[in-house]
Backbone as JSON Lines, residues from 0, in Angstrom:
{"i":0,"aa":"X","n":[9.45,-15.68,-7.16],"ca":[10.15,-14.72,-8.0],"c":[10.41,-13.45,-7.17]}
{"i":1,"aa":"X","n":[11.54,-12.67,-7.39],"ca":[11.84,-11.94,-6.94],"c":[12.13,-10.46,-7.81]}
{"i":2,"aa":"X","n":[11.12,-9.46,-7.38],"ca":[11.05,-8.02,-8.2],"c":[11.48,-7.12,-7.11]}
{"i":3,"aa":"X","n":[12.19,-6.13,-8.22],"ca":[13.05,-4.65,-7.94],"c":[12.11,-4.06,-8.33]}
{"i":4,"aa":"X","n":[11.35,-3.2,-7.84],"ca":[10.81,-1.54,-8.8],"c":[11.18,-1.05,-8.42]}
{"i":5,"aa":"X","n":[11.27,0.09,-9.34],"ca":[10.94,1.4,-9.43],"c":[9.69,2.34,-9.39]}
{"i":6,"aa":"X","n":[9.44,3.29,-8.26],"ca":[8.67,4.1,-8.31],"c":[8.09,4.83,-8.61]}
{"i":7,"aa":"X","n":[7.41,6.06,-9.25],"ca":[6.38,5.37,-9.64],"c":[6.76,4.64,-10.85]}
{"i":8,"aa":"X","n":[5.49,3.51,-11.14],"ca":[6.38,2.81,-12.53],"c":[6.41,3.09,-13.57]}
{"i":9,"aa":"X","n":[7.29,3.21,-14.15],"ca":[7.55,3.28,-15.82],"c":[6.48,2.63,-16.25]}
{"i":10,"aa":"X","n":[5.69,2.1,-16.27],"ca":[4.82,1.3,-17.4],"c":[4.14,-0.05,-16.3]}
{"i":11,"aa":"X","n":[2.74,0.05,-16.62],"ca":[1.71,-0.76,-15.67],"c":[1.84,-2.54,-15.87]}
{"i":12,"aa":"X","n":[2.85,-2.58,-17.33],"ca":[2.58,-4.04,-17.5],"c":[2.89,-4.97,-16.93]}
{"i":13,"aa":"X","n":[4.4,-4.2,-15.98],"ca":[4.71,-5.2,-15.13],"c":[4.09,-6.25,-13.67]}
{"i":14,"aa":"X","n":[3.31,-5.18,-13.42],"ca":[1.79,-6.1,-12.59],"c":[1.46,-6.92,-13.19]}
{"i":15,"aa":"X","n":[1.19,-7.47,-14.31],"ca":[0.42,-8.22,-14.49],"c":[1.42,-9.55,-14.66]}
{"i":16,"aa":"X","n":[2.43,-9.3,-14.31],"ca":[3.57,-10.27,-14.04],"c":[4.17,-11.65,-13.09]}
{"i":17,"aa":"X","n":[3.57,-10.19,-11.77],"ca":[3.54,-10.11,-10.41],"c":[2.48,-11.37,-10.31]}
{"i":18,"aa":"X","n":[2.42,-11.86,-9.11],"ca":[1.68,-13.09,-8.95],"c":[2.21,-13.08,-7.1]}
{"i":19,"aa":"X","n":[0.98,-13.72,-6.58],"ca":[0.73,-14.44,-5.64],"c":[1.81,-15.32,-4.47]}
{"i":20,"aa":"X","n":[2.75,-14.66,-3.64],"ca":[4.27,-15.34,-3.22],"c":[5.45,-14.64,-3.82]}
{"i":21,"aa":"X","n":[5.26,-13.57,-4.7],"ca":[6.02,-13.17,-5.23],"c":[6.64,-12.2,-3.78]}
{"i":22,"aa":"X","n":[8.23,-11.77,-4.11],"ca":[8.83,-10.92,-3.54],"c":[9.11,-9.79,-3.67]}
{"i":23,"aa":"X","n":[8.71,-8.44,-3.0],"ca":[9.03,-7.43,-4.28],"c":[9.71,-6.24,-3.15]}
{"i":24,"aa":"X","n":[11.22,-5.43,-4.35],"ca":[11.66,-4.19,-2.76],"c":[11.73,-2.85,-3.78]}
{"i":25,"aa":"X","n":[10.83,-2.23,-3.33],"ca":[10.81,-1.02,-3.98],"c":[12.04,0.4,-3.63]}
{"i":26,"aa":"X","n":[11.41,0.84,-4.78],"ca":[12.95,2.1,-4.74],"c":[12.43,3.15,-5.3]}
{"i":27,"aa":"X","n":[12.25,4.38,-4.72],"ca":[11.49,5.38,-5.51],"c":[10.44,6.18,-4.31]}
{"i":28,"aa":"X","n":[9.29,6.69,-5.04],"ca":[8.95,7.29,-4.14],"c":[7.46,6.39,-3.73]}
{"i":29,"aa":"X","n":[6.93,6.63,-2.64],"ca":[5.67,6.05,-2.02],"c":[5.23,7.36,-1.48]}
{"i":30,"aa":"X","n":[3.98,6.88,-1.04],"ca":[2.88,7.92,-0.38],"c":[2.24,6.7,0.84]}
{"i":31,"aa":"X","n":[2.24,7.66,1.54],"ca":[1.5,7.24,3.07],"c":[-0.15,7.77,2.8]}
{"i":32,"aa":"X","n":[-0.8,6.57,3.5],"ca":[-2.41,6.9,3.74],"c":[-3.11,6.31,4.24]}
{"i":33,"aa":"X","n":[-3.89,6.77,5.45],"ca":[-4.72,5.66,6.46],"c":[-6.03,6.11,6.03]}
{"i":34,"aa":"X","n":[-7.02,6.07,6.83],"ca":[-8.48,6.5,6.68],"c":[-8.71,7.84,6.33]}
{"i":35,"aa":"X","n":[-8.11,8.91,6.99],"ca":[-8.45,10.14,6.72],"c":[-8.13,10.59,5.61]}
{"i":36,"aa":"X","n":[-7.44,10.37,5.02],"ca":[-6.6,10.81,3.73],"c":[-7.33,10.27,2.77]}
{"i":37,"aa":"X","n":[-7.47,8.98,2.86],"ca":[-8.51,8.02,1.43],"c":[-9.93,8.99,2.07]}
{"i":38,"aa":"X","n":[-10.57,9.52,2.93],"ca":[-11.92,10.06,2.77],"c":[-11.62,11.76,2.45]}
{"i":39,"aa":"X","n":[-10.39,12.26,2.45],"ca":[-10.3,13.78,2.33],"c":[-10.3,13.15,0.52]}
{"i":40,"aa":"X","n":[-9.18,12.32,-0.15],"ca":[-9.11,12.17,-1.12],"c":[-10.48,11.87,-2.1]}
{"i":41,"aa":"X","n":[-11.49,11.39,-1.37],"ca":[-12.79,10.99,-2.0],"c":[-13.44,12.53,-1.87]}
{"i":42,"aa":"X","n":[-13.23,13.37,-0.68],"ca":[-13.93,14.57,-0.74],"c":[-13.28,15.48,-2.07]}
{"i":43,"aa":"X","n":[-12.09,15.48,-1.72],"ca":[-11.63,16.55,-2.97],"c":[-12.12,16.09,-4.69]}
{"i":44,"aa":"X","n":[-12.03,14.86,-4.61],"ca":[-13.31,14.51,-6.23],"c":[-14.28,14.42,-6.15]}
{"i":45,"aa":"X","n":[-14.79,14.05,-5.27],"ca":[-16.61,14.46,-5.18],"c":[-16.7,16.03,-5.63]}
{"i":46,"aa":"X","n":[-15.86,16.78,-4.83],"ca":[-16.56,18.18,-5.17],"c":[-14.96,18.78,-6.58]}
{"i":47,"aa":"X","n":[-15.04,17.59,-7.33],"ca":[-14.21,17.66,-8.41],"c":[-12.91,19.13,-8.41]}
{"i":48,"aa":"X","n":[-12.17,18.49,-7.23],"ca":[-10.95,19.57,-6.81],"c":[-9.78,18.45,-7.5]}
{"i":49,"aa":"X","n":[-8.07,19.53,-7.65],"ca":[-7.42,18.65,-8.2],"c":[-6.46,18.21,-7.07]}
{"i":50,"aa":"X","n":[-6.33,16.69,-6.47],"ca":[-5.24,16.7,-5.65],"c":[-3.74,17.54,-5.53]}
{"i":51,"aa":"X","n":[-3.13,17.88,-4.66],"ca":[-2.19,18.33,-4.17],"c":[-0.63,17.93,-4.83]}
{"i":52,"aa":"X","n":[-1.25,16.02,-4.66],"ca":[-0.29,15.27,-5.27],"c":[-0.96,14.01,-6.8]}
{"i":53,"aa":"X","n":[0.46,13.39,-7.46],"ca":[-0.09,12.68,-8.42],"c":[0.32,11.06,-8.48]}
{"i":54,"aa":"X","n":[-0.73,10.23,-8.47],"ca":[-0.62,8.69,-7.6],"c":[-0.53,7.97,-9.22]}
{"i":55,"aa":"X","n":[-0.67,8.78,-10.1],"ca":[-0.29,7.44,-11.63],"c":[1.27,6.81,-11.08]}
{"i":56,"aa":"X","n":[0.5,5.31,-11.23],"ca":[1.7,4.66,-11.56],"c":[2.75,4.41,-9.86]}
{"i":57,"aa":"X","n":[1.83,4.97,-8.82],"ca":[2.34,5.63,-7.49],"c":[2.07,3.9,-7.14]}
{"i":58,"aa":"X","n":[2.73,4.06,-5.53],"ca":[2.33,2.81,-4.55],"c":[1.65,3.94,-2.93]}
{"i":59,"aa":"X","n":[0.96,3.41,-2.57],"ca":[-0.05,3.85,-1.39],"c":[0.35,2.64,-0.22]}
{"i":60,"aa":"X","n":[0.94,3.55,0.6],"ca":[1.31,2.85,1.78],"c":[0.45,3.03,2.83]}
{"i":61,"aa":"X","n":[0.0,1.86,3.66],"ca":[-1.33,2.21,4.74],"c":[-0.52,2.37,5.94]}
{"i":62,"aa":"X","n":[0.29,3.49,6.27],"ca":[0.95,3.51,7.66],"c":[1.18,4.83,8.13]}
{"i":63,"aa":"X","n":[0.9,5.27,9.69],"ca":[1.0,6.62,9.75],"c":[2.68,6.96,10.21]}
{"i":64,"aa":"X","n":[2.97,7.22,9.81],"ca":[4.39,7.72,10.51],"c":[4.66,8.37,11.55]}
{"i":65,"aa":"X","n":[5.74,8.4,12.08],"ca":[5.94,8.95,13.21],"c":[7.14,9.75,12.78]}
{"i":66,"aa":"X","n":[7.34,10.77,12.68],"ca":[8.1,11.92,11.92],"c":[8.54,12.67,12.82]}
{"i":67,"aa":"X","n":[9.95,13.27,12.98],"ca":[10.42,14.43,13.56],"c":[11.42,15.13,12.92]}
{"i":68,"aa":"X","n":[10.84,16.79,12.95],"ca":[11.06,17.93,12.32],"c":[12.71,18.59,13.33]}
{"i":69,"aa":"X","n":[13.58,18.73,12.41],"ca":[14.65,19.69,13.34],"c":[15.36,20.51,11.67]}
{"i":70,"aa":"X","n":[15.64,20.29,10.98],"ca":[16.13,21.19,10.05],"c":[15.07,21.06,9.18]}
{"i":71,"aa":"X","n":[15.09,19.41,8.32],"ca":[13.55,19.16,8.05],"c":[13.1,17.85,8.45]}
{"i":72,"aa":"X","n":[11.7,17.2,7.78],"ca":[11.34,16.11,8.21],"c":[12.44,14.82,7.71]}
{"i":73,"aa":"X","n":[12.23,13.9,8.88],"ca":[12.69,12.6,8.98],"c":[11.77,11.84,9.61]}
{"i":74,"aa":"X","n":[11.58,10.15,8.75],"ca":[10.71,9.42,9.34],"c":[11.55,8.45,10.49]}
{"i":75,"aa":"X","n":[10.88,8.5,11.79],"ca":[11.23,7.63,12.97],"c":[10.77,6.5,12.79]}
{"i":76,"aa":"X","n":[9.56,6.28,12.23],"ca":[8.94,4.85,12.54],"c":[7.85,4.99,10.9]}
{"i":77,"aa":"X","n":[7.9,3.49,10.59],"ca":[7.07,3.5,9.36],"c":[6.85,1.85,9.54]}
{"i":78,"aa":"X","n":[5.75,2.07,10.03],"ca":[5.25,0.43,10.47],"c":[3.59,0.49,9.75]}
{"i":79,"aa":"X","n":[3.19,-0.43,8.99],"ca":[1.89,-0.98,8.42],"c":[1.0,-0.5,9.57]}
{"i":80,"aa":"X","n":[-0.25,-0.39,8.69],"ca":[-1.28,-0.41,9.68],"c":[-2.23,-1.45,8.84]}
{"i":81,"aa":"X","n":[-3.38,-1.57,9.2],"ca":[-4.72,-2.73,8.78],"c":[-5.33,-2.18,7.48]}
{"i":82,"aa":"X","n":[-5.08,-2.85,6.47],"ca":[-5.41,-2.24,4.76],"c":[-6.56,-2.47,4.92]}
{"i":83,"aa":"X","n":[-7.82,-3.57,5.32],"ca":[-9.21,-3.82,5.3],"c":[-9.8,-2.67,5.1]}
{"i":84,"aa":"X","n":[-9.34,-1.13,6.34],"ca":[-9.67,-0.36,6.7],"c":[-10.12,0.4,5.37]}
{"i":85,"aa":"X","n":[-9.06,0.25,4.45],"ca":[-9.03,1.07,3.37],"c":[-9.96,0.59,2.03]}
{"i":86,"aa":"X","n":[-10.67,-0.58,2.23],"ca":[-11.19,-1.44,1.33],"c":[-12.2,-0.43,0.57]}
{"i":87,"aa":"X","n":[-13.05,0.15,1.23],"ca":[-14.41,1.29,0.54],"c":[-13.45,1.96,-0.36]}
{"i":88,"aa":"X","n":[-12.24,2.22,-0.7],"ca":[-11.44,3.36,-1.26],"c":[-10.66,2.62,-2.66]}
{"i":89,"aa":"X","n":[-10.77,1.33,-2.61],"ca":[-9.66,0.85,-3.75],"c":[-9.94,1.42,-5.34]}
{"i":90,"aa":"X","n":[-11.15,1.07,-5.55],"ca":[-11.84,1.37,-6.7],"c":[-11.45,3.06,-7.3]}
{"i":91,"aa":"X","n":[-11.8,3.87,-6.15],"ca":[-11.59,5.16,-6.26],"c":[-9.65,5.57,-6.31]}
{"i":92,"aa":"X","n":[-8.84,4.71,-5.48],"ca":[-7.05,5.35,-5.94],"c":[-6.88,4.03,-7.34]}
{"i":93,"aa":"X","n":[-7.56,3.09,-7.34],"ca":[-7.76,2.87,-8.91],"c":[-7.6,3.47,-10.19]}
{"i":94,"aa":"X","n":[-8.82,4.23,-9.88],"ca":[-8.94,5.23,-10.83],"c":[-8.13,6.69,-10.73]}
{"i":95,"aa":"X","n":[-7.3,6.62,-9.62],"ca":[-6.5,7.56,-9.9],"c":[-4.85,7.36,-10.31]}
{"i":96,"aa":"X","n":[-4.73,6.22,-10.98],"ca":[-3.84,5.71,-11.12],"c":[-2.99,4.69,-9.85]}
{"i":97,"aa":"X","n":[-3.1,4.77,-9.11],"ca":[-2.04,3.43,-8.29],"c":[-1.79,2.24,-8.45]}
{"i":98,"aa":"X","n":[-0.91,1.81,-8.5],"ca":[-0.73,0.78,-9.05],"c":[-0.31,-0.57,-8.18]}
{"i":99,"aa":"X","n":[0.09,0.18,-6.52],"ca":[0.52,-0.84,-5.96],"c":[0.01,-0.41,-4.12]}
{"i":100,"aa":"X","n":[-0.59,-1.02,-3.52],"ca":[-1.3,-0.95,-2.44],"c":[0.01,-2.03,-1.33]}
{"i":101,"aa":"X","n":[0.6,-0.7,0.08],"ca":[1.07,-1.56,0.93],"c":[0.28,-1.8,2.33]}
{"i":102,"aa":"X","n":[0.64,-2.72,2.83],"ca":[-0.25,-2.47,4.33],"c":[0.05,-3.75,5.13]}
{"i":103,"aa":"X","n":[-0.94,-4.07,6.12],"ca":[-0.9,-5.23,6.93],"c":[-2.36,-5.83,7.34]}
{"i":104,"aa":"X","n":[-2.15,-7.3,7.45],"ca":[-3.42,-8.18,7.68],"c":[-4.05,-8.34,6.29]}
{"i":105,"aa":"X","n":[-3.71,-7.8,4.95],"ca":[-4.95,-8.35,3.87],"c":[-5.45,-7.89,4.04]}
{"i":106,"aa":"X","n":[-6.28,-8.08,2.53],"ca":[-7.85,-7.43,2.1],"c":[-8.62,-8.7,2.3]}
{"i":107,"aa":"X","n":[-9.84,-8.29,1.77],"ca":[-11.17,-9.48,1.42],"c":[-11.38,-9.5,0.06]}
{"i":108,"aa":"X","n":[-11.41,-10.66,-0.45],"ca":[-12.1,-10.86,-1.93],"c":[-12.74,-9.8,-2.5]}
{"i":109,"aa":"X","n":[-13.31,-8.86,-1.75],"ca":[-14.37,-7.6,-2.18],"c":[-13.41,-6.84,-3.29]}
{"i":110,"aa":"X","n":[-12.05,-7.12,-2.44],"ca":[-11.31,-5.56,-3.96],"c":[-10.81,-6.56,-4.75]}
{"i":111,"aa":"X","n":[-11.17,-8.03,-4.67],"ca":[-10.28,-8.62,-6.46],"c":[-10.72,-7.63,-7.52]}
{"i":112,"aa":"X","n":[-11.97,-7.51,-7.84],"ca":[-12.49,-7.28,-9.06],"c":[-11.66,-5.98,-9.27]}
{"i":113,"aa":"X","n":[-11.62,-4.94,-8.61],"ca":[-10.77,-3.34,-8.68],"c":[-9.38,-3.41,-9.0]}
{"i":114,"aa":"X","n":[-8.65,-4.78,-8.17],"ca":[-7.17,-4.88,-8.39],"c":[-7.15,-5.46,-9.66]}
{"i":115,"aa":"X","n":[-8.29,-6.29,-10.1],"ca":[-8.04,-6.86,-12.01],"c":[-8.28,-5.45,-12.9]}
{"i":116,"aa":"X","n":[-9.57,-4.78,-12.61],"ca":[-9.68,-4.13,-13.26],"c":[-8.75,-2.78,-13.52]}
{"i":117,"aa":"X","n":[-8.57,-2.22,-12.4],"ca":[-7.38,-1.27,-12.75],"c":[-5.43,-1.73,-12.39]}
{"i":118,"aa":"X","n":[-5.41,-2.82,-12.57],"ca":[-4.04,-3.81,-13.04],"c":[-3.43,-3.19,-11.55]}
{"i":119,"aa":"X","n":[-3.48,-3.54,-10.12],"ca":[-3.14,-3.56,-9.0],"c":[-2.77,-4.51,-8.59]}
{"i":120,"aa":"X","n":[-1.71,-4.29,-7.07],"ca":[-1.45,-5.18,-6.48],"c":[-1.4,-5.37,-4.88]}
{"i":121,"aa":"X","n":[-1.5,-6.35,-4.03],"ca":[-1.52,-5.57,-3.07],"c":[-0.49,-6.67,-2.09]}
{"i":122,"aa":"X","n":[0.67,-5.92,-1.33],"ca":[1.8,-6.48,-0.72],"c":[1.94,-5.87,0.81]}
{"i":123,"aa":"X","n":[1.85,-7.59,1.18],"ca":[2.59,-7.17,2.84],"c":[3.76,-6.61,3.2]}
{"i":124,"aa":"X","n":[3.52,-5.67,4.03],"ca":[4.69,-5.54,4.82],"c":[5.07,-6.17,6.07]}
{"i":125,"aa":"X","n":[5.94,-6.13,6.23],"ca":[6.24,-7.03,8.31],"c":[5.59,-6.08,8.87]}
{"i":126,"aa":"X","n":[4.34,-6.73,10.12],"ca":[4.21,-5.56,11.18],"c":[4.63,-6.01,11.98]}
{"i":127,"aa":"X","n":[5.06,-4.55,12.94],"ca":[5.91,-4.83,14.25],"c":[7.5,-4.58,13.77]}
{"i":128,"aa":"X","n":[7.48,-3.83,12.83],"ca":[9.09,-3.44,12.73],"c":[8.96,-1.93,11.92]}
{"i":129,"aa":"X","n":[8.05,-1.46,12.71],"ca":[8.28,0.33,12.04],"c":[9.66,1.21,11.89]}
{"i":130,"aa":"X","n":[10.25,0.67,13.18],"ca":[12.03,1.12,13.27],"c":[12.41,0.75,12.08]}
{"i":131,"aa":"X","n":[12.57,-0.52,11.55],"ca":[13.15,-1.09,10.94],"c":[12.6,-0.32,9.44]}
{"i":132,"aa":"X","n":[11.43,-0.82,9.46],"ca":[11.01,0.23,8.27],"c":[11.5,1.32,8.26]}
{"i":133,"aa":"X","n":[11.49,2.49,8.77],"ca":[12.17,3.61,8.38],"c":[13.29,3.7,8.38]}
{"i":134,"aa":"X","n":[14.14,3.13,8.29],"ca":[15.74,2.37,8.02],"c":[15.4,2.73,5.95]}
{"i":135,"aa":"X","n":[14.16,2.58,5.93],"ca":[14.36,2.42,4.06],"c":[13.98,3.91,4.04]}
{"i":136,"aa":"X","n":[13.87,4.16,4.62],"ca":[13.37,6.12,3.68],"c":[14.57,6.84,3.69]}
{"i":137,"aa":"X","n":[14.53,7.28,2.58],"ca":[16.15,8.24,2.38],"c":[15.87,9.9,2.35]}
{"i":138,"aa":"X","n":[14.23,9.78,2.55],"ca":[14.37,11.24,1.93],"c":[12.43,11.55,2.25]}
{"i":139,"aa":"X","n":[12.19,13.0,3.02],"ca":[10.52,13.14,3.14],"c":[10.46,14.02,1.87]}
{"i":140,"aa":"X","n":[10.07,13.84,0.9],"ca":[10.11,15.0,-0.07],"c":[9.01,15.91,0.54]}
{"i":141,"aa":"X","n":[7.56,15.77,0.71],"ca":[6.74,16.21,1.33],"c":[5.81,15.98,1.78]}
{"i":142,"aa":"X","n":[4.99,16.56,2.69],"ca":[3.89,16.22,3.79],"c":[2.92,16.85,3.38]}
{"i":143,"aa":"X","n":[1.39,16.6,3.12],"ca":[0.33,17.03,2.62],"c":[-0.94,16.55,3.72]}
{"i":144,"aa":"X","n":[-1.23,17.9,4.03],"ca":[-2.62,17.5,4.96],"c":[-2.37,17.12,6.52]}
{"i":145,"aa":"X","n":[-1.14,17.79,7.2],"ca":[-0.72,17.73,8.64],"c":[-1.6,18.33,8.99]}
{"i":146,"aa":"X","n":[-2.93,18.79,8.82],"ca":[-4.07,19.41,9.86],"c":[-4.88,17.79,10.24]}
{"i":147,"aa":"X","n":[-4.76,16.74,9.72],"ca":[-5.74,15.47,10.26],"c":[-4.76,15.02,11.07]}
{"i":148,"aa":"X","n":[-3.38,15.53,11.25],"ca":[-2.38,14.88,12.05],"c":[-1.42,13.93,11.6]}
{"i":149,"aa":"X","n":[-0.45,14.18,12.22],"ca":[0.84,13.26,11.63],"c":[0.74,11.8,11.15]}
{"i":150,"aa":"X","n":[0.21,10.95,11.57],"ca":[-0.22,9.78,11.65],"c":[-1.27,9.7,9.86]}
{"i":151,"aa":"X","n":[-2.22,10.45,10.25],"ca":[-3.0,10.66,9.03],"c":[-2.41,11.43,7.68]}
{"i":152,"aa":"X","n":[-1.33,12.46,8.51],"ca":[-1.79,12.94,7.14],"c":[-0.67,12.23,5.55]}
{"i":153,"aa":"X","n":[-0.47,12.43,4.63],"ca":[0.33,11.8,3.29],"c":[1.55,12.65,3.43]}
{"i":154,"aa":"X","n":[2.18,11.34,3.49],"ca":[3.77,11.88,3.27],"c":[4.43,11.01,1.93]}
{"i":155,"aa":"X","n":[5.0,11.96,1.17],"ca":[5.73,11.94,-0.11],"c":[7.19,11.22,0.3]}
{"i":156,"aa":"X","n":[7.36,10.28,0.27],"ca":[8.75,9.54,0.8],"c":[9.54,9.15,-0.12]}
{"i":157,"aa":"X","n":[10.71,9.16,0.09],"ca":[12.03,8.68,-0.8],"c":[12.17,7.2,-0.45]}
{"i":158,"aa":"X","n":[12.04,6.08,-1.05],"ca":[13.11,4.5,-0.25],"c":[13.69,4.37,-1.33]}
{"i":159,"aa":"X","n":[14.78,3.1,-0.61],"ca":[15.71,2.7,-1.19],"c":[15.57,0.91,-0.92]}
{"i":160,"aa":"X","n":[15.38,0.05,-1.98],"ca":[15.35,-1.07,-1.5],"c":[14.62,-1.14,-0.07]}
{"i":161,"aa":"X","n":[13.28,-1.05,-0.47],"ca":[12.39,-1.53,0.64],"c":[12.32,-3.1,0.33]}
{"i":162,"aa":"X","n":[12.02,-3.74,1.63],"ca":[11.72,-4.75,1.26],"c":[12.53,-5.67,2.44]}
{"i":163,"aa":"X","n":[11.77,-7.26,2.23],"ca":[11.02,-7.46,1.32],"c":[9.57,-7.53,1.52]}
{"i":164,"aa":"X","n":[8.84,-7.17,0.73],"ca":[7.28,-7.03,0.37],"c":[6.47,-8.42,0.04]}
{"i":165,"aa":"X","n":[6.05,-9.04,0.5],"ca":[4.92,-10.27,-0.5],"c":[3.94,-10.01,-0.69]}
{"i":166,"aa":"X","n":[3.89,-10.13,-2.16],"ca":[2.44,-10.1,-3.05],"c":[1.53,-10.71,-2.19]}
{"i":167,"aa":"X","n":[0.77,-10.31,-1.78],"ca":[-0.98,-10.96,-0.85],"c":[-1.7,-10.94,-1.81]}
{"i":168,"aa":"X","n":[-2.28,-10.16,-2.65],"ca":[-2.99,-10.29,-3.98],"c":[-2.29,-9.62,-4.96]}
{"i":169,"aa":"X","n":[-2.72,-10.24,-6.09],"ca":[-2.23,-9.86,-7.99],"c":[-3.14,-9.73,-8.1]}
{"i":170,"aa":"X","n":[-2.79,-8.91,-9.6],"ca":[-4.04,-8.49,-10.07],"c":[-4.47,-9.92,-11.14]}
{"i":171,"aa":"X","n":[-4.71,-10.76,-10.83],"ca":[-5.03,-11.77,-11.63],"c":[-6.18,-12.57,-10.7]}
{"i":172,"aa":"X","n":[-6.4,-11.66,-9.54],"ca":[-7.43,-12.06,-8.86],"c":[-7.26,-13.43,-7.73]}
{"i":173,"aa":"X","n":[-6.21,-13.6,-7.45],"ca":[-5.11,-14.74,-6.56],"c":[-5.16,-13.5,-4.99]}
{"i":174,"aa":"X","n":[-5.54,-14.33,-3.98],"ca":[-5.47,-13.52,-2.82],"c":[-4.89,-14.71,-1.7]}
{"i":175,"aa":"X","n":[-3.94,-14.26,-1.24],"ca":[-2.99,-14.6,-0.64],"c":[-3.8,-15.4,1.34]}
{"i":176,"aa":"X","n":[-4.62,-14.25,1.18],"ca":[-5.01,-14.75,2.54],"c":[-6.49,-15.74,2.59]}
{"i":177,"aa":"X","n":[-7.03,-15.0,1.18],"ca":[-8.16,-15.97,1.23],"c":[-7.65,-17.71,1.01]}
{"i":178,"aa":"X","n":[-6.69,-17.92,0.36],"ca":[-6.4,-19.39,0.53],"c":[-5.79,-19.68,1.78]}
{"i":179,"aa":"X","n":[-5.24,-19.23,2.33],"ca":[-4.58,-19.77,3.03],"c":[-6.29,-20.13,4.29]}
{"i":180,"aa":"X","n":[-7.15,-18.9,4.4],"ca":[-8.4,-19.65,5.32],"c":[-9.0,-20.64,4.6]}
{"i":181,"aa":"X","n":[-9.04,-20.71,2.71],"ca":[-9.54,-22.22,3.01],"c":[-8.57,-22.76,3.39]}
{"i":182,"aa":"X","n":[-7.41,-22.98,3.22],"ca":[-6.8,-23.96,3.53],"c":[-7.0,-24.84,4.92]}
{"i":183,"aa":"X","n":[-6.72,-23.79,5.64],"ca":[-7.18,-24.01,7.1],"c":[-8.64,-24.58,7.56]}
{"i":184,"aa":"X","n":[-9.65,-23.94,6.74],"ca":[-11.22,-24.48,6.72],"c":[-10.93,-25.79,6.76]}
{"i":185,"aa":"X","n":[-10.3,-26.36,5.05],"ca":[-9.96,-27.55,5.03],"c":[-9.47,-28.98,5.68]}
{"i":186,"aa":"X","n":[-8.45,-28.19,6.54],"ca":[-7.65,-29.17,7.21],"c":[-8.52,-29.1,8.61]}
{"i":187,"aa":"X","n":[-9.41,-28.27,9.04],"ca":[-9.71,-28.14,10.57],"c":[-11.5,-29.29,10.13]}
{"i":188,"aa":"X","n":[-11.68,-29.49,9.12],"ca":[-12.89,-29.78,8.03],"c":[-12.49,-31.42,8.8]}
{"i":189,"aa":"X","n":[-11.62,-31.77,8.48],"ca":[-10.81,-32.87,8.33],"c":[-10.94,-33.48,10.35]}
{"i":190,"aa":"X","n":[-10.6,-32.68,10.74],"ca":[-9.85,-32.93,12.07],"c":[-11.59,-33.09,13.07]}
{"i":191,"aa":"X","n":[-12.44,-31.98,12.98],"ca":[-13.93,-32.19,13.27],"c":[-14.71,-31.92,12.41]}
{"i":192,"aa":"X","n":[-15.06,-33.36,11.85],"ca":[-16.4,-33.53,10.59],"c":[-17.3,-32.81,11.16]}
């Protein structure tokens, strides 16, 4: 199946739609975030501060950009980075509303339970085509937290028909990469008993 969103979304029900192989090209706005950002973001609620920005209903992209400033910002490169990284954090942009997690390489079974419980999803992007990726941003609305550095810090982005995206996990608890290693367990099971 093949899904259009919209950013952030109108209404959460449509995740639960979404499934496992699905195709999806978003349009609207995203947010960038690698490690530093998911642990500044855990600092600012620990010591119960109000973020900068607002992720209901948002998608969280795991990629640092490569940005250059001449009248204002423009993204050069918007290529995935490794979502695993981000795994300690799901539970917590959960609960701050997100609804849709991008990145590269998969998660581990560890965040099914977070992506059922707060109705998430989580979709590959191609890595190795950051050029190409930033071909979809139309627009930096804004940059939050350029003191951890460009790469790290959250950028507020415009796309247009991103895509395409595959569902790696639904929130129905279906993970894209964990079958595919049994699969492989299976067949290599086969080849040396």
């Amino acid at each position: 199946m093949e899904w259009r969103l919209k950013v952030p979304l109108e209404s959460e029900e449509v995740i639960e739609e979404i499934h496992v192989g699905d195709i999806v090209y978003l349009t609207g706005t995203i947010y960038t975030a690698r490690d530093l950002a998911h642990l500044r973001i855990r600092e600012y609620l620990e010591k119960g501060g109000k973020l900068p920005f607002d992720l209901k209903n948002s998608a969280i992209y795991h990629a640092g950009p490569i940005a250059i400033k001449k009248e204002k910002w423009s993204i050069d490169v918007l290529g995935p980075t490794t979502s695993m990284r981000m795994e300690p954090y799901v539970d917590m942009i959960g609960k701050l509303g997100v609804k849709i997690m991008i990145g590269k390489g998969g998660m581990s079974d560890k965040v099914l339970e977070a992506l059922r419980k707060h109705k998430m999803i989580y979709l590959n992007a191609t890595p190795g085509c950051g050029v190409l990726g930033a071909k979809y941003v139309t627009d930096v609305q804004e940059v939050f937290w350029l003191d951890l550095g460009m790469p790290e810090a959250v950028w507020k982005l415009s796309v247009k028909d991103w895509g395409p995206l595959i569902v790696a996990i639904d929130s129905h608890g279906k993970n894209l990469f964990s079958e595919v290693k049994k699969e492989a367990r299976r067949r290599l099971s086969r080849i040396y008993p």
